[in-house]
C-alpha positions in Angstrom: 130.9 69.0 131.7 127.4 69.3 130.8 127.2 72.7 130.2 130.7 72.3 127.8 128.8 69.8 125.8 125.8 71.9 125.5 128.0 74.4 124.3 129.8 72.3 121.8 126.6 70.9 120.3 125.1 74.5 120.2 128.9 75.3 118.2 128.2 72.5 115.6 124.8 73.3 115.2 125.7 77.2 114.7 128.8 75.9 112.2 126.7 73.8 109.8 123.5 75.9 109.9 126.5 78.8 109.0 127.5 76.5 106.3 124.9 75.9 104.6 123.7 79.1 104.6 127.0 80.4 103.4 126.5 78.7 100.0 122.7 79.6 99.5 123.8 83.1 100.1 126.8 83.3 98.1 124.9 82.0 94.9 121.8 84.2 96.0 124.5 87.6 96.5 125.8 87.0 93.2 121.8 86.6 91.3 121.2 89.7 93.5 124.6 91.3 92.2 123.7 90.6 88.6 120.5 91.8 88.9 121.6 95.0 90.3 124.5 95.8 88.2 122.3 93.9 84.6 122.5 97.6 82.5 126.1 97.5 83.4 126.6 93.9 82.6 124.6 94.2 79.3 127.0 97.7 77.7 130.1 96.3 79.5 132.1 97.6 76.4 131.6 101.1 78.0 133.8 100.6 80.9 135.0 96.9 79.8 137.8 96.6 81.9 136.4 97.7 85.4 133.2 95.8 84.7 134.8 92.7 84.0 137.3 93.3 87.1 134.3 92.9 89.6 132.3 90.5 87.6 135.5 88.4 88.3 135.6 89.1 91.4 132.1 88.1 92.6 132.6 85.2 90.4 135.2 83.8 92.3 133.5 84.5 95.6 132.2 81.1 94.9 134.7 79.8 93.1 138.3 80.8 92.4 138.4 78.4 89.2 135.6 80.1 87.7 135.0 83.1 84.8 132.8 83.5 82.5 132.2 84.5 78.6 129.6 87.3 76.8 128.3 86.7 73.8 127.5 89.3 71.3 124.2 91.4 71.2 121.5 89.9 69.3 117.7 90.8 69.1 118.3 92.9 72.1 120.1 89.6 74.1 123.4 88.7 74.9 124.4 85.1 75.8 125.7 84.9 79.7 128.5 81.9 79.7 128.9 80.5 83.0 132.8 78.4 82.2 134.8 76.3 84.7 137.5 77.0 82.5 138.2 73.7 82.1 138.4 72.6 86.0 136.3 69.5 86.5 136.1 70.2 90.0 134.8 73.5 89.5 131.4 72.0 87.6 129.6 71.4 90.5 129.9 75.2 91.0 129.0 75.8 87.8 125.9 74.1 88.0 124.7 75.7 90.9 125.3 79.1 89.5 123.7 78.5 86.7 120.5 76.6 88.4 120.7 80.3 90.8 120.6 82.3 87.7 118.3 85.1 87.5 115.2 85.4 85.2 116.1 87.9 82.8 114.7 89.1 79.3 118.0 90.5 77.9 120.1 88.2 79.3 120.4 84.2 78.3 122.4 82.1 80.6 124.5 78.9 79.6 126.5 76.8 81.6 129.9 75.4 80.5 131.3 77.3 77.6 129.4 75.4 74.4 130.0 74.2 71.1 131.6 77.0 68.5 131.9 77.2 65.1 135.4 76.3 65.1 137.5 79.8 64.4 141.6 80.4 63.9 144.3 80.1 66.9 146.8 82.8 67.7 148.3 81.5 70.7 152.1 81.5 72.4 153.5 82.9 69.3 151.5 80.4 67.1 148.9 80.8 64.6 146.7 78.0 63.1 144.3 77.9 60.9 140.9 75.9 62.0 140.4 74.8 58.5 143.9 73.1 58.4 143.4 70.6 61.6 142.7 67.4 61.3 141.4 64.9 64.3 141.8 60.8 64.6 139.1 59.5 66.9 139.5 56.2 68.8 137.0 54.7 71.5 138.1 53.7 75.2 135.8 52.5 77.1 133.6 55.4 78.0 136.2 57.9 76.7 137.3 59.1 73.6 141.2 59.7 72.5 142.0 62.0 70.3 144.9 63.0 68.1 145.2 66.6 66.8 146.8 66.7 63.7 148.4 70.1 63.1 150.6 70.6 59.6 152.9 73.3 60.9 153.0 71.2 64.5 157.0 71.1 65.6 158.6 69.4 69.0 160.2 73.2 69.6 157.0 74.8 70.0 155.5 71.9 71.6 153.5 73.8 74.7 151.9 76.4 72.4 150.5 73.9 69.8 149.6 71.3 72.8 147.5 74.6 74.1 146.0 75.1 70.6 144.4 71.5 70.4 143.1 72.2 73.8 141.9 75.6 72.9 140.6 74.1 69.5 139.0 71.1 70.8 137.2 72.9 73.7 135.6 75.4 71.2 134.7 72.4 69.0 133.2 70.0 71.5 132.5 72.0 74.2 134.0 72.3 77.6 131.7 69.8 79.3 132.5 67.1 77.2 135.9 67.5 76.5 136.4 67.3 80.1 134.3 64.2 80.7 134.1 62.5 77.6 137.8 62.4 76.2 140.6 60.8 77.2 144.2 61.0 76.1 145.0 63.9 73.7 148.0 63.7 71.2 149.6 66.8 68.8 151.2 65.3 65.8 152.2 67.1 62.3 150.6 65.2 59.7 148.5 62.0 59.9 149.3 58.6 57.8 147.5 58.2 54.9 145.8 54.9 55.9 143.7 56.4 58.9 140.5 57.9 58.7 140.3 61.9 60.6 137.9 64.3 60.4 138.1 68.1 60.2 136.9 70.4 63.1 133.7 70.8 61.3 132.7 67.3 61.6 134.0 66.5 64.5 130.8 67.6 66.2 129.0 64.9 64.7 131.7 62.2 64.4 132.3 62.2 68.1 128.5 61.9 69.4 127.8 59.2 66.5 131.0 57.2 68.4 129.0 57.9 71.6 125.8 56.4 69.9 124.4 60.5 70.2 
C-alpha cells in the first residue's frame, strides 16, 4: 500500500511538473521556430502558401483558435499580428505568445489584431462601402451596444451583412475591445433621423470618449 502511494504521488508530481513544462515549452518551441524560420517568415510572398501552412500549424500547437496577420514591409519591418480571431477564450493564449515573443529588429509583434483605418467589405456575395456605414452607440453598464447601419442592408442576405459589421467593427475598434467592451450588436438599413450615429471614422474616438478614454 505504501509503495502504490509512493508511486501515485511520484505519478502527480511527474504529471504536473509535465504540465507545466508543456506550456513553457510550447511558447518557447514556437519563439525558437520563429527565430529559425525569421528570413522565411519576413519574404513569405515567395512561397506564401506553404509558409503560411506551417506558420498555422505551429500556431495552433498552442492554440487551435489562433492565426495570425502580416503587415506590409516598411523601413525594412513588417508588423507580426498575433489574433485570437475573435475567441475570448483564446486571449489568454494570445497574451502569452505575445509576452514569449522573440526580440527581433525586422520584425514588430502586436497582440490582438488592432485598430484599422476602416477599408471596403466584399464578403458572402456582398460588398459595402466603409464610407457608407453608419453606427448608433448606447452605454450598458460596462458595455457598449451598437447598431450598424448599412443602406443596402436586406433580411435575405441577413448572415453576410451580420458578418460585415462584425468584420467592419473589429477592423474599426479592434479585436480586443470589440470582444470585451461591446455588447449587443444590431444590422439595420437606415437609421431615423432623430438619432445621433457616427461614421466608421469617428467611431474610434466616439466609443473611448463613452468609455471616459
Amino acid at each position: 500500500m505504501k509503495h502504490a502511494f509512493v508511486v501515485l504521488i511520484s505519478l502527480m508530481a511527474a504529471f504536473l511538473f509535465s504540465c507545466k513544462r508543456g506550456g513553457v515549452t510550447r511558447e518557447q518551441d514556437f519563439r525558437n521556430w520563429f527565430k529559425s524560420n525569421e528570413d522565411t517568415l519576413f519574404n513569405f510572398e515567395k512561397n506564401r502558401e506553404r509558409t503560411l501552412d506551417k506558420l498555422r500549424t505551429e500556431m495552433h500547437k498552442l492554440n487551435p483558435s489562433l492565426t495570425f496577420e502580416f503587415g506590409p514591409i516598411e523601413d525594412g519591418r513588417r508588423e507580426f499580428v498575433i489574433s485570437a480571431d475573435g475567441i475570448k477564450n483564446a486571449f489568454p493564449e494570445v497574451e502569452a505568445l505575445y509576452a514569449a515573443a522573440p526580440s527581433l529588429p525586422r520584425w514588430k509583434f502586436i497582440k490582438f489584431r488592432p485598430r484599422r483605418k476602416p477599408m471596403d467589405v466584399n464578403y458572402g456575395g456582398v460588398s459595402v462601402p466603409a464610407a457608407s456605414v453608419k453606427v448608433q452607440l448606447s452605454r450598458n453598464g460596462q458595455l457598449a451596444d451598437l447598431t450598424v447601419f448599412i443602406p443596402t442592408y436586406s433580411e435575405s442576405k441577413r448572415e453576410a451583412y451580420t458578418g460585415i459589421a462584425f468584420l467592419l467593427l473589429d477592423g474599426t475598434l479592434g479585436e480586443y475591445d470589440v470582444e470585451t467592451r461591446v455588447g449587443q450588436i444590431q444590422v439595420e438599413a437606415a437609421p431615423r433621423s432623430t438619432i445621433q450615429t457616427f461614421s466608421l471614422e469617428t467611431l474610434p474616438n466616439a466609443f473611448d470618449t463613452l468609455f471616459g478614454n
